[in-house]
C-alpha positions as CSV (number, residue, x, y, z in Angstrom):
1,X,-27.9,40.1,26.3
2,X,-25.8,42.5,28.3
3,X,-28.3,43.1,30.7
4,X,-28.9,39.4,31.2
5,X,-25.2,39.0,31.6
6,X,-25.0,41.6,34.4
7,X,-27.9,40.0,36.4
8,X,-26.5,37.1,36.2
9,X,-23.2,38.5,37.4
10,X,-25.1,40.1,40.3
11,X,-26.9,36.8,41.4
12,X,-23.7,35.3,41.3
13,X,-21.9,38.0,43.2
14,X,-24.7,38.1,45.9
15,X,-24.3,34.1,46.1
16,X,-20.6,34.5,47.0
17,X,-21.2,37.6,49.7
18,X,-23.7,35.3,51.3
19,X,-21.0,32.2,51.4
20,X,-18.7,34.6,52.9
21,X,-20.9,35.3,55.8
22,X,-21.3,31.4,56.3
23,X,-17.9,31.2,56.3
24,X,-17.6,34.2,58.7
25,X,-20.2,33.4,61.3
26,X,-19.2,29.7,61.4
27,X,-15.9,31.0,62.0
28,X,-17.1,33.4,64.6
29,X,-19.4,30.9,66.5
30,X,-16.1,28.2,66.5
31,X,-14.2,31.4,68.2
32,X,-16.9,32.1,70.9
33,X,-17.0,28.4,71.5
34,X,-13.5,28.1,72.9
35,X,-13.3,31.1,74.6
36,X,-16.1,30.0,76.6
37,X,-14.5,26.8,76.8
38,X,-11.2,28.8,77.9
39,X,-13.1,30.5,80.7
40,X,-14.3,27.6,81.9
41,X,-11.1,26.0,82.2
42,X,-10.1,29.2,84.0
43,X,-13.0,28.4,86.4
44,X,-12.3,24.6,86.9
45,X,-8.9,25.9,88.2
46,X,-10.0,28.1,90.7
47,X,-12.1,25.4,91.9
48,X,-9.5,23.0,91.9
49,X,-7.3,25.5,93.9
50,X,-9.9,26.9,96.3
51,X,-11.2,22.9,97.4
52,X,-7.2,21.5,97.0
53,X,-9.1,18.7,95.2
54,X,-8.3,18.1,91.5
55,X,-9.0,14.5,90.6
56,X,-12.5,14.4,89.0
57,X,-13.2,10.8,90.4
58,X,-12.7,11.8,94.3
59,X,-15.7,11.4,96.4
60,X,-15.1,15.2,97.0
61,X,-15.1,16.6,94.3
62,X,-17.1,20.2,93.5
63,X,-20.4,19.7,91.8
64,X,-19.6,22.9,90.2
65,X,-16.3,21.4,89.0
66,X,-18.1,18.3,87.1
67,X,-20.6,20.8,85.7
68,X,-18.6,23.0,84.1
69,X,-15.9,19.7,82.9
70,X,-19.5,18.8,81.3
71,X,-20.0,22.4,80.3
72,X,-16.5,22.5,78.8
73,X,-16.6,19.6,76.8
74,X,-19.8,20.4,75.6
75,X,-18.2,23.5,73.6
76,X,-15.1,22.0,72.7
77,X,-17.2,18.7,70.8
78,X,-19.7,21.4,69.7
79,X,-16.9,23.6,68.1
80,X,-15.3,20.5,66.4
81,X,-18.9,19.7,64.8
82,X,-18.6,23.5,63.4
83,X,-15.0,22.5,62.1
84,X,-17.0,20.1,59.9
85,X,-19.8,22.7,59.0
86,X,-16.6,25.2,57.7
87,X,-15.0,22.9,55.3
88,X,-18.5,22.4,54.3
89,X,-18.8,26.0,53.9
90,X,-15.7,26.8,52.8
91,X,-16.0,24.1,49.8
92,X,-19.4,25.8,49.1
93,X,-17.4,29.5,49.1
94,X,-15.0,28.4,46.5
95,X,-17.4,26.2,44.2
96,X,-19.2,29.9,43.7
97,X,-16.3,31.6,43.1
98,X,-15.3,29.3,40.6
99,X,-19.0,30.0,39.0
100,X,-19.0,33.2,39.6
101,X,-15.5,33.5,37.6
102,X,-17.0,31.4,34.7
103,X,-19.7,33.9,34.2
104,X,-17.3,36.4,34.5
105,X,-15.2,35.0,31.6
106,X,-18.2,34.2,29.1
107,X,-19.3,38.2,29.9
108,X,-16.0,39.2,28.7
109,X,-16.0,37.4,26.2
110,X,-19.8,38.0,24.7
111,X,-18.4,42.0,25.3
112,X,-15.4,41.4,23.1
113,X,-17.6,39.5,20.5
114,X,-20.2,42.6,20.4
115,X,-16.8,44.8,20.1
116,X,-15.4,43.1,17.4
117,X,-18.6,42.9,15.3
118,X,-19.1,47.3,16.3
119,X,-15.6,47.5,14.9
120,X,-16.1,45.1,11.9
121,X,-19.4,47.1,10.9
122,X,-17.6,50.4,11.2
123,X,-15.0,49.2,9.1
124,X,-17.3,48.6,6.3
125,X,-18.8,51.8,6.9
126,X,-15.5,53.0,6.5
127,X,-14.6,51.1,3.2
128,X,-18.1,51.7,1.6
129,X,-17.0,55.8,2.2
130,X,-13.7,55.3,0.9
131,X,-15.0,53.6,-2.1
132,X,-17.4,55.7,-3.0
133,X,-14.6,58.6,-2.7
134,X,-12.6,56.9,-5.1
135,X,-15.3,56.4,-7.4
136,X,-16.4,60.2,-8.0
């Protein structure tokens, strides 16, 4: 039982560590998404100041300006999509923590049902060796 216990403990264990790394590269993709999108709002600017022109609708306007606006929004929609994919993952996270702390619980307590059995046999080893000092 104990050893079916700890396997269990360990599946749900590894089942956590990989909801963690979800979590983590999710986290990690949303993070790279707008710092690109940062650096491309760096770039729009020093297009807009270079050309003087800064009103996307101008006849004028740089090509490479409306590319990277596209560009730009592009990350910024696709990091919103991975802020719905981390409450997903985050929800996923806690619901095997939860069943990992479940396990956890009925471990401890089959342990302290094995304990108290040990200590109730011993203690009728105990009495039987007492009474049969008495008796002599």
């Amino acid at each position: 039982m104990k050893s079916r216990n700890e396997s269990l403990i360990r599946l749900k264990k590894f089942q956590v560590d990989e909801k963690r790394r979800a979590v983590s590269q999710i986290e990690m993709m949303m993070a790279d998404f707008e710092r690109m999108a940062g650096e491309l709002d760096q770039q729009i600017e020093l297009e807009h100041n270079k050309t003087g022109i800064s009103d996307a609708s101008h006849f004028a306007y740089s090509t490479f300006a409306k590319a990277a606006l596209q560009r730009r929004d592009n990350l910024l929609a696709s990091a919103e999509d991975m802020r719905e994919k981390l409450e997903a993952a985050q929800d996923e996270l806690a619901e095997a923590l939860e069943e990992l702390k479940k396990v956890e619980l009925l471990s401890q307590r089959e342990h302290g049902r094995v304990v108290a059995e040990e200590n109730k046999a011993e203690q009728a080893e105990y009495d039987e060796i007492a009474r049969m000092r008495h008796m002599r």
